[in-house]
VOZAZA-490566 format. One record per residue (C-alpha): residue number from 1; x, y, z. Coordinates in nm, 3 decimals. Example, Ala and Ser with C-alpha at 12.3 -4.5 7.8 and 13.67 -1.06 7.14 Angstrom:
2
i = 1, x = 1.230, y = -0.450, z = 0.780
i = 2, x = 1.367, y = -0.106, z = 0.714
//
This chain:
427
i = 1, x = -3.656, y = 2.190, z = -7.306
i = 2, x = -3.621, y = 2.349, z = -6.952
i = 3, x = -3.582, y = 2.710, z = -6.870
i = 4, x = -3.392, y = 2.633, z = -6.468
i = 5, x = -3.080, y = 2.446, z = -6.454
i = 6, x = -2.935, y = 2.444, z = -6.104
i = 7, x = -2.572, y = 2.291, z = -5.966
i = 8, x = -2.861, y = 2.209, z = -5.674
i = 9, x = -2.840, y = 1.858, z = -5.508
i = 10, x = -3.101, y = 1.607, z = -5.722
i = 11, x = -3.351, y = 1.468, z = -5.524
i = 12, x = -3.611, y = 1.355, z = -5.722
i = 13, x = -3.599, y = 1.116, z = -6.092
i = 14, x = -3.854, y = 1.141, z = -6.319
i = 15, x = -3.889, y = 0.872, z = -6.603
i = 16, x = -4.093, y = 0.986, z = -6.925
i = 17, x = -4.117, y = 0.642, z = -7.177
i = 18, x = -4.262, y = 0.857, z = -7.463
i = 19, x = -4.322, y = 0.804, z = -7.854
i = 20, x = -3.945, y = 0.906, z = -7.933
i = 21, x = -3.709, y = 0.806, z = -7.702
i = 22, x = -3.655, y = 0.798, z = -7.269
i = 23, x = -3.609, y = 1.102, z = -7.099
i = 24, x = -3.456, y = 1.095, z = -6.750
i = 25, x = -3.475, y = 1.403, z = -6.561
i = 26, x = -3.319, y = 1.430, z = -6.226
i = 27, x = -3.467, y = 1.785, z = -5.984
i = 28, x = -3.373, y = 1.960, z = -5.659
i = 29, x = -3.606, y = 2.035, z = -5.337
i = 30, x = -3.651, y = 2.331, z = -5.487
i = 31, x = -3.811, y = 2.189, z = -5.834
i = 32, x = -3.512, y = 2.306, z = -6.038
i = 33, x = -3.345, y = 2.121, z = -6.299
i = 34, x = -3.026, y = 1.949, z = -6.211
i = 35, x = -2.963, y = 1.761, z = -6.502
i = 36, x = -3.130, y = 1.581, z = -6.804
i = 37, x = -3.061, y = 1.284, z = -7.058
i = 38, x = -3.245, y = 1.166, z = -7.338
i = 39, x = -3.201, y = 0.805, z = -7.507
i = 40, x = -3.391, y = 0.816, z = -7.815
i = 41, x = -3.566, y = 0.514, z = -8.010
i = 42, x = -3.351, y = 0.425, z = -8.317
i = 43, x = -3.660, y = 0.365, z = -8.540
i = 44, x = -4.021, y = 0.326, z = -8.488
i = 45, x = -4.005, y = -0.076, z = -8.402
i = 46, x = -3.816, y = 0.002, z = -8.107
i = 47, x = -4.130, y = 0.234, z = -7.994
i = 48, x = -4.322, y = -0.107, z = -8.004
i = 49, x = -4.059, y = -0.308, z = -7.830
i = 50, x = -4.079, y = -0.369, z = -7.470
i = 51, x = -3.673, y = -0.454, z = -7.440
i = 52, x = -3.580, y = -0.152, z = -7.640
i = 53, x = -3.790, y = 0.063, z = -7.366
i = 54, x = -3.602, y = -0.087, z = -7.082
i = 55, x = -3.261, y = -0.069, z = -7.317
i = 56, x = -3.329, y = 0.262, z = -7.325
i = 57, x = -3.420, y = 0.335, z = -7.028
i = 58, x = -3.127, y = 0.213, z = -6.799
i = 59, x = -2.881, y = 0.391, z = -7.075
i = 60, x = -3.065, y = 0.711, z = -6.988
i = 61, x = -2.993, y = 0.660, z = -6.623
i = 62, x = -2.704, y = 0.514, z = -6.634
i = 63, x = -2.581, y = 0.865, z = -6.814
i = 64, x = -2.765, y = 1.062, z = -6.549
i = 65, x = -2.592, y = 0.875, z = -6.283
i = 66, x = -2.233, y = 0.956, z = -6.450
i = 67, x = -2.305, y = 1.345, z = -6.480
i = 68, x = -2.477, y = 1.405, z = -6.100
i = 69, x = -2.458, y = 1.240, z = -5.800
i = 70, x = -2.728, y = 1.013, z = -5.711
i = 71, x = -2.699, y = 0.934, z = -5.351
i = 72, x = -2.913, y = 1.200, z = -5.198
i = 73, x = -3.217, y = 1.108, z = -5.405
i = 74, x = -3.528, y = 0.950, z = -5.258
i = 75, x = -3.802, y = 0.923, z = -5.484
i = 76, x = -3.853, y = 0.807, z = -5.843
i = 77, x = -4.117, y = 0.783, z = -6.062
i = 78, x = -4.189, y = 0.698, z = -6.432
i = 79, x = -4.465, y = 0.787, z = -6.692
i = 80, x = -4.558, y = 0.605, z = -7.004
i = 81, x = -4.800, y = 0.670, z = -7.312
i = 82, x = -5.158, y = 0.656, z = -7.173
i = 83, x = -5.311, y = 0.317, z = -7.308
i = 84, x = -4.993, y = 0.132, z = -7.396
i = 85, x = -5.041, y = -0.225, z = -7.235
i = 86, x = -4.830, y = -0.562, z = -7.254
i = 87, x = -4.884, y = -0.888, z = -7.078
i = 88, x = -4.619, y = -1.073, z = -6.833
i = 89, x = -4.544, y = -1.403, z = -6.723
i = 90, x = -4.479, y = -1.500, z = -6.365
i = 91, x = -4.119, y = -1.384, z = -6.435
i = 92, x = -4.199, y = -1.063, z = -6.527
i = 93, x = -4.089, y = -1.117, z = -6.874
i = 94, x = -4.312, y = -0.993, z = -7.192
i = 95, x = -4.545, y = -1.241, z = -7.337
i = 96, x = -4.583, y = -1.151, z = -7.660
i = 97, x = -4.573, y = -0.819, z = -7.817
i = 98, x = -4.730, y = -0.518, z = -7.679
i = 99, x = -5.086, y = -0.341, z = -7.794
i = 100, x = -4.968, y = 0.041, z = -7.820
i = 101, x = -5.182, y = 0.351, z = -7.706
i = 102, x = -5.327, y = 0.387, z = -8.073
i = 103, x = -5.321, y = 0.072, z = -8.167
i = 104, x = -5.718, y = -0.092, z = -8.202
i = 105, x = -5.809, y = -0.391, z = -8.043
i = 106, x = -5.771, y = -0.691, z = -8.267
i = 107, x = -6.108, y = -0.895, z = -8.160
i = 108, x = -6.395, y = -0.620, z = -8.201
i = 109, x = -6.614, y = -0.847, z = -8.009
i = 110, x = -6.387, y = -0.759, z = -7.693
i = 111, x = -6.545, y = -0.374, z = -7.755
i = 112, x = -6.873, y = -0.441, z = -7.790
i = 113, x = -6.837, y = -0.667, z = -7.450
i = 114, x = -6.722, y = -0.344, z = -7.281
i = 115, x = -7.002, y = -0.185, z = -7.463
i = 116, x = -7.241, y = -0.326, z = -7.322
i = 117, x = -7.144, y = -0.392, z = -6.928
i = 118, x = -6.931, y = -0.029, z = -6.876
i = 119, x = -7.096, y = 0.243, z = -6.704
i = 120, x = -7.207, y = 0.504, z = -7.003
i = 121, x = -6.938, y = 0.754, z = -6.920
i = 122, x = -6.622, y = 0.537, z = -6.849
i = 123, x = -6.302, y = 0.598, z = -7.059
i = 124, x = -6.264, y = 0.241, z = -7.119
i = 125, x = -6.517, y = 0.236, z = -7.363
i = 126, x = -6.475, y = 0.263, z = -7.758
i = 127, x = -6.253, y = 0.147, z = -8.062
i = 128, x = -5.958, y = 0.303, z = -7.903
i = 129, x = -6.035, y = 0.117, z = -7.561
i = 130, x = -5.711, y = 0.012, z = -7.341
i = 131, x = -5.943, y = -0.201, z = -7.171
i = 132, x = -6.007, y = -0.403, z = -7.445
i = 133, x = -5.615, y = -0.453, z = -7.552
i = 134, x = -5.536, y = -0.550, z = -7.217
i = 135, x = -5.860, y = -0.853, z = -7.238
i = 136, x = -5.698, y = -0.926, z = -7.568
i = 137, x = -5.371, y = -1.035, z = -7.458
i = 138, x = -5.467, y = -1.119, z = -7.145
i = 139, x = -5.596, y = -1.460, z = -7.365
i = 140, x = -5.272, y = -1.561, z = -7.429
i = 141, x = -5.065, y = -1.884, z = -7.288
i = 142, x = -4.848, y = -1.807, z = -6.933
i = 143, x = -5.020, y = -1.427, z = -6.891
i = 144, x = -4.945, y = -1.359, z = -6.517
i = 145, x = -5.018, y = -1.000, z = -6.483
i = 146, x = -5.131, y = -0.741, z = -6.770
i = 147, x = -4.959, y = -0.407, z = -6.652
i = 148, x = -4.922, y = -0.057, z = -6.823
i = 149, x = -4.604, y = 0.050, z = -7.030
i = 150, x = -4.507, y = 0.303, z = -6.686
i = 151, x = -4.586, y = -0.029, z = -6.448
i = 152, x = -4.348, y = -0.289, z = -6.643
i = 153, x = -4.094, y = -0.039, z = -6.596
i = 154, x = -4.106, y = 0.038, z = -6.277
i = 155, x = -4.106, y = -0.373, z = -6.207
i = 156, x = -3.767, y = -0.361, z = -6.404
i = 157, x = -3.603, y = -0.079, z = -6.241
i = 158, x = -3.639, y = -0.268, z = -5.902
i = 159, x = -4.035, y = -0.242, z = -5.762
i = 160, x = -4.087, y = -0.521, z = -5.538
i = 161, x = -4.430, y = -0.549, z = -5.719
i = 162, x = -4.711, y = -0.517, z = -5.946
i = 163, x = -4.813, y = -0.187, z = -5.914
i = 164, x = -5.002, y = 0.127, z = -6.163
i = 165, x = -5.124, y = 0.442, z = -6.081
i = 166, x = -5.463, y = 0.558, z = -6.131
i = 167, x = -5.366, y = 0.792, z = -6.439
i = 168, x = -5.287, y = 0.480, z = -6.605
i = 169, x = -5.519, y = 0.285, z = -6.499
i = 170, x = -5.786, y = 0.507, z = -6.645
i = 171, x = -5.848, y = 0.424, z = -6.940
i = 172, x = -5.790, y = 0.016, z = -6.847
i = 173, x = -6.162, y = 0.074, z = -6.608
i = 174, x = -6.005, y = 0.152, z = -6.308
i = 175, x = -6.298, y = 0.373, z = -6.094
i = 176, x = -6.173, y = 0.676, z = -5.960
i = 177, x = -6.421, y = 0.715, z = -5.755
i = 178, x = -6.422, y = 0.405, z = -5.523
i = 179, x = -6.117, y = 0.355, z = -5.580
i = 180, x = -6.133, y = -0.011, z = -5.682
i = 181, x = -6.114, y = -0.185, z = -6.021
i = 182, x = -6.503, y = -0.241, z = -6.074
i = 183, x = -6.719, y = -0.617, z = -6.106
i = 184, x = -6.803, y = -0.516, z = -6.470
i = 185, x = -6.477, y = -0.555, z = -6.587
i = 186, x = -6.490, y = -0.918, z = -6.487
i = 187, x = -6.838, y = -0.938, z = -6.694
i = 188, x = -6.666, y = -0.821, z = -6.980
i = 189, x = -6.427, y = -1.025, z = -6.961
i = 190, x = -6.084, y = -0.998, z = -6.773
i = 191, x = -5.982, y = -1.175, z = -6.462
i = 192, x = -5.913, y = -0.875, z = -6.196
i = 193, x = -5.706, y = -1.049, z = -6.050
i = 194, x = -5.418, y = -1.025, z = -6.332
i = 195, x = -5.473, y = -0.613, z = -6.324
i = 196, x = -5.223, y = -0.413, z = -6.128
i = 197, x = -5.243, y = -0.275, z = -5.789
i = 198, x = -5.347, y = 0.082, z = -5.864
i = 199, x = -5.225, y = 0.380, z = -5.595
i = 200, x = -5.289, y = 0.767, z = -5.654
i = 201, x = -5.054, y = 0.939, z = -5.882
i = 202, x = -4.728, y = 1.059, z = -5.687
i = 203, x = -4.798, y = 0.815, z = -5.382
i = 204, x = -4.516, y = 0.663, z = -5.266
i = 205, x = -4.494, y = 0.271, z = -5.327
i = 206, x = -4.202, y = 0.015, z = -5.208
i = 207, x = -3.816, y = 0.129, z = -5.132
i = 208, x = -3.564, y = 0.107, z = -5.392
i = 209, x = -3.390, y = -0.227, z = -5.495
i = 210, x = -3.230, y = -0.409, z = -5.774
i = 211, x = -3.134, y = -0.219, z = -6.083
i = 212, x = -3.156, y = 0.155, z = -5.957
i = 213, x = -2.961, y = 0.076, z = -5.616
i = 214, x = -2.632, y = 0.021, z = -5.862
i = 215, x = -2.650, y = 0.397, z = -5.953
i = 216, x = -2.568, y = 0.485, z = -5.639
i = 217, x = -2.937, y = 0.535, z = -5.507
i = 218, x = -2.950, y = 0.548, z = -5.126
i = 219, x = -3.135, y = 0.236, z = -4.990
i = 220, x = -3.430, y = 0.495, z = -4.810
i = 221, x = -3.556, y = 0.620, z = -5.170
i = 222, x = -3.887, y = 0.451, z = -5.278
i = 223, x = -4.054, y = 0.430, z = -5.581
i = 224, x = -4.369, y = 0.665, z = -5.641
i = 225, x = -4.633, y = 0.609, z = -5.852
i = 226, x = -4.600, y = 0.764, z = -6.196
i = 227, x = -4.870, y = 0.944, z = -6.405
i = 228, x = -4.929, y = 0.945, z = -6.759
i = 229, x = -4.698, y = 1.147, z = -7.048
i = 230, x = -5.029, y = 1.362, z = -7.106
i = 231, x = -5.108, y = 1.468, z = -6.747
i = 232, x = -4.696, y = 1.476, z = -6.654
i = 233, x = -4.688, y = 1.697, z = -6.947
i = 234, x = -4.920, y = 1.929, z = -6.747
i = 235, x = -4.740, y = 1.963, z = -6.480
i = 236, x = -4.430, y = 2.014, z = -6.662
i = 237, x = -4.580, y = 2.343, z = -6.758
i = 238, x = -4.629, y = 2.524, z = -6.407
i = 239, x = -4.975, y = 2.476, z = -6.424
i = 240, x = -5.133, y = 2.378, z = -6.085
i = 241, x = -5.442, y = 2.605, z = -6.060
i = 242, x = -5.825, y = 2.583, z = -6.148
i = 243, x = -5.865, y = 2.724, z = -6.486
i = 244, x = -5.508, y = 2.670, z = -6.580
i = 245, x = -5.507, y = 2.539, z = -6.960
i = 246, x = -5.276, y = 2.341, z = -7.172
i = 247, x = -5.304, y = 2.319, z = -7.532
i = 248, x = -5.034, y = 2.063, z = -7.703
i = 249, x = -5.018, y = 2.158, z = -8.049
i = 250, x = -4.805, y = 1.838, z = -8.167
i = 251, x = -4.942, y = 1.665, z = -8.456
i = 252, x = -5.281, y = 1.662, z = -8.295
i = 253, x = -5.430, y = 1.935, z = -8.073
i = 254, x = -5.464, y = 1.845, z = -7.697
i = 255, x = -5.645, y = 2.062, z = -7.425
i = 256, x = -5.610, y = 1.974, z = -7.069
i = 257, x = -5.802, y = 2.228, z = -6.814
i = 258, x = -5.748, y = 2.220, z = -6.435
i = 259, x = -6.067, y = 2.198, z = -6.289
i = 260, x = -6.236, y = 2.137, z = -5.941
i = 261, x = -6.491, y = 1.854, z = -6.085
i = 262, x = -6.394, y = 1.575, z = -6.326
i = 263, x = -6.588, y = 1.526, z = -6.657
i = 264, x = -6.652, y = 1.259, z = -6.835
i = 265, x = -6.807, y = 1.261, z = -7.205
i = 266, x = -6.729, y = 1.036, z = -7.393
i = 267, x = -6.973, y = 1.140, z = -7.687
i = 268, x = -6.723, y = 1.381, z = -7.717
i = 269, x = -6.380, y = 1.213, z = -7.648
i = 270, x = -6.362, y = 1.387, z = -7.304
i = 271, x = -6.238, y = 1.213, z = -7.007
i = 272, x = -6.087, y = 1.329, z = -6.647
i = 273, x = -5.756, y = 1.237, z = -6.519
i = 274, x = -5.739, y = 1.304, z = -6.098
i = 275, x = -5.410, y = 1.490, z = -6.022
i = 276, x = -5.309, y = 1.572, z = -5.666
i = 277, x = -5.560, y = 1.759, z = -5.534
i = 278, x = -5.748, y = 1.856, z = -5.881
i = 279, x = -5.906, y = 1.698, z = -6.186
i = 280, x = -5.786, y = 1.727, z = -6.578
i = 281, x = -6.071, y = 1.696, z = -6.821
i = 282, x = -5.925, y = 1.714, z = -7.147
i = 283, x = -5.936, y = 1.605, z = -7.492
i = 284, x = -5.778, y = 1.565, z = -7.866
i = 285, x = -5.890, y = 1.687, z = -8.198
i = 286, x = -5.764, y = 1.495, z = -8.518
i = 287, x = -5.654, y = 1.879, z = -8.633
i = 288, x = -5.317, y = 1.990, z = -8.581
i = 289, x = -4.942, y = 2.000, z = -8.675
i = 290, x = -5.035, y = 1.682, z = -8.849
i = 291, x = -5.298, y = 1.882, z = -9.116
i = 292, x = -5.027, y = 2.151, z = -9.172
i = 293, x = -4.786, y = 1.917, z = -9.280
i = 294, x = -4.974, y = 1.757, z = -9.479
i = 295, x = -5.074, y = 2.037, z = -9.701
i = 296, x = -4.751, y = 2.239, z = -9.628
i = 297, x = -4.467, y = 2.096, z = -9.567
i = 298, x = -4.201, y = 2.153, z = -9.271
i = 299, x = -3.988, y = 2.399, z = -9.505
i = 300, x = -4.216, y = 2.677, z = -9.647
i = 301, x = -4.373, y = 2.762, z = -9.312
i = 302, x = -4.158, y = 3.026, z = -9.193
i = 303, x = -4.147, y = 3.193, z = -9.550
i = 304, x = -4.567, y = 3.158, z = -9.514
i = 305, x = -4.532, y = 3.308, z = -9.159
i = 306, x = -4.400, y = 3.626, z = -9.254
i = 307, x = -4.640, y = 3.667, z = -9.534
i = 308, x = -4.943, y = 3.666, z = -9.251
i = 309, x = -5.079, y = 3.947, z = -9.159
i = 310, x = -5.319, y = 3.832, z = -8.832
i = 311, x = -5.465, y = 4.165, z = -8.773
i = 312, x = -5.659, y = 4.130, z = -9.105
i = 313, x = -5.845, y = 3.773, z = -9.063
i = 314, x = -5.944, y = 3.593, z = -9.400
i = 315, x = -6.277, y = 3.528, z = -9.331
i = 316, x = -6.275, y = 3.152, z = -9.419
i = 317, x = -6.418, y = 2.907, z = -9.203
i = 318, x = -6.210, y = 2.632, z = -9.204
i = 319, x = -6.233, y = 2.322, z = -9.039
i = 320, x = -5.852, y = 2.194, z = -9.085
i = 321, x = -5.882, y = 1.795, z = -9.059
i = 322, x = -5.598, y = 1.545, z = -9.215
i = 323, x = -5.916, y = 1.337, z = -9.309
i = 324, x = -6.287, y = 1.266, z = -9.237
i = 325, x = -6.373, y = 1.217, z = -8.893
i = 326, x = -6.329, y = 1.426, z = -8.574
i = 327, x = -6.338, y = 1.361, z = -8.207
i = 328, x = -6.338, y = 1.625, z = -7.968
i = 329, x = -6.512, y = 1.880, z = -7.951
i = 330, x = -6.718, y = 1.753, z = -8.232
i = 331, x = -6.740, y = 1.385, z = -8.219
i = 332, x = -6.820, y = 1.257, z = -8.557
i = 333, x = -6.635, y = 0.955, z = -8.738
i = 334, x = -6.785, y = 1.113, z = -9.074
i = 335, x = -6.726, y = 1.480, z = -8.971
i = 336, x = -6.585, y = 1.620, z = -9.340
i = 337, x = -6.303, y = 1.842, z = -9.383
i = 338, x = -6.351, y = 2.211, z = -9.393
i = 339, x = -6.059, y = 2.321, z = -9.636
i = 340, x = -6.275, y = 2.537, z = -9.933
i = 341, x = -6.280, y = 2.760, z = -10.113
i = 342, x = -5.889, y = 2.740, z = -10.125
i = 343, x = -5.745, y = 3.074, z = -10.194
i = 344, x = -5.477, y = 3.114, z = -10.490
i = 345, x = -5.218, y = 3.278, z = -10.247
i = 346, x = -5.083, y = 3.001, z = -10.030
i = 347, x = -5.017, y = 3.235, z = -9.755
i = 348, x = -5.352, y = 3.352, z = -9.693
i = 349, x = -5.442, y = 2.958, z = -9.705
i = 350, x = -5.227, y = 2.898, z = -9.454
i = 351, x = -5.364, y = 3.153, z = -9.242
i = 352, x = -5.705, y = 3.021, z = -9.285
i = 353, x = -5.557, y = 2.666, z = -9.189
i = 354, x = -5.414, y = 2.829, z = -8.853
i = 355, x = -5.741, y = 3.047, z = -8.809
i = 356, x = -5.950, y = 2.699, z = -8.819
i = 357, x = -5.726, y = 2.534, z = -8.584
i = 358, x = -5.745, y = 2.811, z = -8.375
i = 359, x = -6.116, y = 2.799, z = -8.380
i = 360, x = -6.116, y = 2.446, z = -8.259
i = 361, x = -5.917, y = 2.548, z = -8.005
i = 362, x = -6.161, y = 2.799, z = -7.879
i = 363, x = -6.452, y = 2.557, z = -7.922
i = 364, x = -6.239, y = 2.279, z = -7.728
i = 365, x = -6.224, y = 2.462, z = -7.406
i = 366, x = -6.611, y = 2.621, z = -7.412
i = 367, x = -6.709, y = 2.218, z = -7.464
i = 368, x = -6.547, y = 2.166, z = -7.134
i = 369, x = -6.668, y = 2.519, z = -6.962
i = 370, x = -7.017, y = 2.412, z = -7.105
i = 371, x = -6.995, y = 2.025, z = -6.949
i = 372, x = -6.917, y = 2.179, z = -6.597
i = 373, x = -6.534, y = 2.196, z = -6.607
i = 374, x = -6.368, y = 2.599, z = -6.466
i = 375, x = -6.372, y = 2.840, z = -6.699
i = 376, x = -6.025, y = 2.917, z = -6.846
i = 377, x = -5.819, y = 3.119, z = -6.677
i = 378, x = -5.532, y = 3.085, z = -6.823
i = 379, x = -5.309, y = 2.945, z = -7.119
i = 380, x = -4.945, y = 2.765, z = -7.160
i = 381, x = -4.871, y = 2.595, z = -7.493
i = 382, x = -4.625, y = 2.290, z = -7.628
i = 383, x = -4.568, y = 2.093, z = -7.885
i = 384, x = -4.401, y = 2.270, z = -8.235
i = 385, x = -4.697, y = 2.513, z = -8.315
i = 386, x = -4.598, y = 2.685, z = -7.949
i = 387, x = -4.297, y = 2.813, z = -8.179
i = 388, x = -4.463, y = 3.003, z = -8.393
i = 389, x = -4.532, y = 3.386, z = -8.279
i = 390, x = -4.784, y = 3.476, z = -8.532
i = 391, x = -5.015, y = 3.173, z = -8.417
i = 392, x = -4.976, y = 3.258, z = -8.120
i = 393, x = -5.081, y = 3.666, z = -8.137
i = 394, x = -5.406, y = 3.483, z = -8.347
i = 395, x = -5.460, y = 3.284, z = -8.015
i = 396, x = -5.403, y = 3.547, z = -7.802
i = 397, x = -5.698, y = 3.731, z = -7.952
i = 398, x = -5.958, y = 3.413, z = -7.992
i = 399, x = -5.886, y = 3.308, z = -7.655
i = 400, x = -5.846, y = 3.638, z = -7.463
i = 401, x = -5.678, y = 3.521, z = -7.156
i = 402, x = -5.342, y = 3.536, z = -7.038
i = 403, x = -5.061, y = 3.315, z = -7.206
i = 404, x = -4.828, y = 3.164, z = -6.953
i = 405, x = -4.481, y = 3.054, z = -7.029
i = 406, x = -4.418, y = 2.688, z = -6.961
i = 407, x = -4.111, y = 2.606, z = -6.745
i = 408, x = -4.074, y = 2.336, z = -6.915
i = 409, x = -4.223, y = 2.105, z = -7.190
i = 410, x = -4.034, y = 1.795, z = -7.076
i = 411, x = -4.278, y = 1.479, z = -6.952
i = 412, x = -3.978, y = 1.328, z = -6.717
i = 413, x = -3.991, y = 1.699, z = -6.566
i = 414, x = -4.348, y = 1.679, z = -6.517
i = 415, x = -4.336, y = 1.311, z = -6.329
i = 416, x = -4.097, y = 1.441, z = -6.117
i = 417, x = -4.294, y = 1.734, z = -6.024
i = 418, x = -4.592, y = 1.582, z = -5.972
i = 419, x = -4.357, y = 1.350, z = -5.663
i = 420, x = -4.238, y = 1.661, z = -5.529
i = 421, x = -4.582, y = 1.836, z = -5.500
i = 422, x = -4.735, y = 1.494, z = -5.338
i = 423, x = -4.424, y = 1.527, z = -5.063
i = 424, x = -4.522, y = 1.876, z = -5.011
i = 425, x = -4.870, y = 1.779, z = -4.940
i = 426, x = -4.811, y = 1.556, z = -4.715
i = 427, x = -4.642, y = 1.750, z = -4.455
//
């Protein structure tokens, strides 16, 4: 969803590769929206399949291309699900299938080799590590390169290359601080040398050839380094300033908080993206959208809406969780489920549920005030819990700071943003 579309001339693609579908989403100097396409996955296997992401993605601008002109563009850039990792051979070509952003590593021994060489704070650590995936198939026959979901792209659409961007590259070890994909990564077990180039998110990489030059692409636009779908969700918002907040209430909650320092935690699933000129500690509760339907449904909750009354709060302390086990900002794997007493009417249970989700919400961003991230200044919301007005006046009142309204909630939106705002800073 956007809220500017302009007849404006587009110069500036943005690629999202999310969990659904490709979105292509083409903007003017001026950041408004020219025009936007969506090519959506036709079941979950395509998600996982690295030729039904490129399928998709050169349907999505090859529609773009047929409703606005191309030719005055001059940057592009693409952003995939943070963690999602695949190995190539020397062709470029998939070996094997990919290891997806949730998916665990298969050999735990790979984990406990990162364990035990990675600096105490680095995101590449843990069950969830993409670190680890990428050592995993990095053991296969004819692995050339091992490259992000957002790099492979790129490579397809024309790169002259093997590059990532440090968003990316993240959670894979990369050190944001010198800048350099660390020795201990070799100790635990994965040959540097097959790792991407990595370049700050929104710098500009190689000029355009192959694939995207067809769509009538002028032969001065370059490629740009991309970002990830969380941080180009971000900037999809409007948010750009210290204290800005960003809570995602998809199927899991997700806080992001513009801050002047990174911080890095993982004890509590906290970890800092760099973004142009600013960091983005954040992190992601197992409550959410997820819990709600779960005990719910998708039908009844406008009927239960109504029925709320959020000036008269239940008093339950919930602690809404789909099962045992929380991350952020508790980080427990046996943290229990706070869901009794349950009341009789289902209406006041469901504002309990929303009160306890809210709660976390609250907690979230004081775990990142208290760990040395800005205080929160202000709020925008996505995801399908932004929908709901209700929730939101409950917010509203935990929170007590200003809700913003997102211009948009659209990832390609966001990666295209964040190329425009790196131009801008560089003159």
């Amino acid at each position: 969803m956007t809220s500017r579309q302009t007849s404006a001339v587009a110069t500036i693609i943005g690629i999202d590769i999310g969990t659904s579908g490709v979105r292509a989403a083409a903007l003017a100097d001026n950041g408004d929206l020219v025009e936007m396409v969506s090519a959506p996955f036709l079941n979950a296997d395509e998600g996982r399949s690295p030729s039904s992401w490129w399928a998709r993605t050169s349907a999505a601008l090859t529609e773009l291309a047929a409703k606005a002109s191309l030719s005055c563009v001059r940057a592009i850039g693409v952003d995939g699900t943070s963690g999602t990792v695949l190995a190539i051979d020397s062709a470029g070509e998939p070996v094997g299938a990919p290891l997806m952003y949730n998916d665990a590593c298969p050999d735990p021994s790979i984990v406990e080799s990162i364990s035990r060489h990675a600096p105490a704070d680095s995101p590449a650590r843990g069950s969830s590590s993409a670190l680890a995936r990428a050592i995993h198939l990095s053991r296969q026959p004819q692995v050339s390169r091992v490259v992000h979901q957002a790099d492979w792209i790129l490579m397809k659409l024309g790169h002259d290359g093997c590059a990532s961007d440090e968003n990316n590259a993240l959670k894979t070890g990369y050190d944001l601080v010198a800048e350099e994909w660390p020795d201990w990564i070799e100790w635990a077990g994965l040959d540097r040398r097959l790792l991407p180039i990595v370049q700050r998110a929104g710098a500009p990489l190689s000029v355009t050839t192959g694939f995207i030059r067809n769509l009538g692409v002028d032969k001065t636009c370059r490629f740009h380094a991309g970002t990830t779908d969380g941080c180009a969700s971000f900037l999809a918002t409007g948010a750009s300033q210290i204290g800005d907040g960003v809570t995602a209430l998809g199927s899991t909650l997700v806080l992001k908080l513009a801050s002047e320092l990174p911080i890095n935690a993982p004890q509590y699933g906290i970890y800092s993206h760099r973004v142009l000129d600013f960091w983005l500690p954040g992190g992601a509760s197992n409550s959410g959208g997820g819990v709600i339907r779960s005990l719910f449904g998708d039908n009844r909750l406008e009927e239960l809406t109504k029925r709320i009354d959020p000036d008269q709060p239940t008093g339950l302390d919930f602690y809404p969780l789909p099962k045992a086990g929380e991350r952020f900002p508790i980080s427990d794997p046996n943290y229990a489920p706070g869901l009794e007493p349950r009341p009789a009417d289902e209406a006041i249970f469901f504002q309990a549920v929303l009160e306890g989700i809210t709660e976390i919400e609250r907690l979230g961003y004081e775990r990142l005030t208290e760990l040395g991230a800005a205080r929160l200044r202000s709020v925008r919301t996505v995801g399908g819990g932004a929908k709901n007005p209700v929730w939101t006046r409950m917010r509203q009142a935990v929170l007590a700071v200003p809700f913003a309204a997102s211009n948009s909630t659209e990832a390609a939106v966001g990666t295209a943003s964040l190329i425009l705002q790196w131009q801008d800073r560089q003159r």
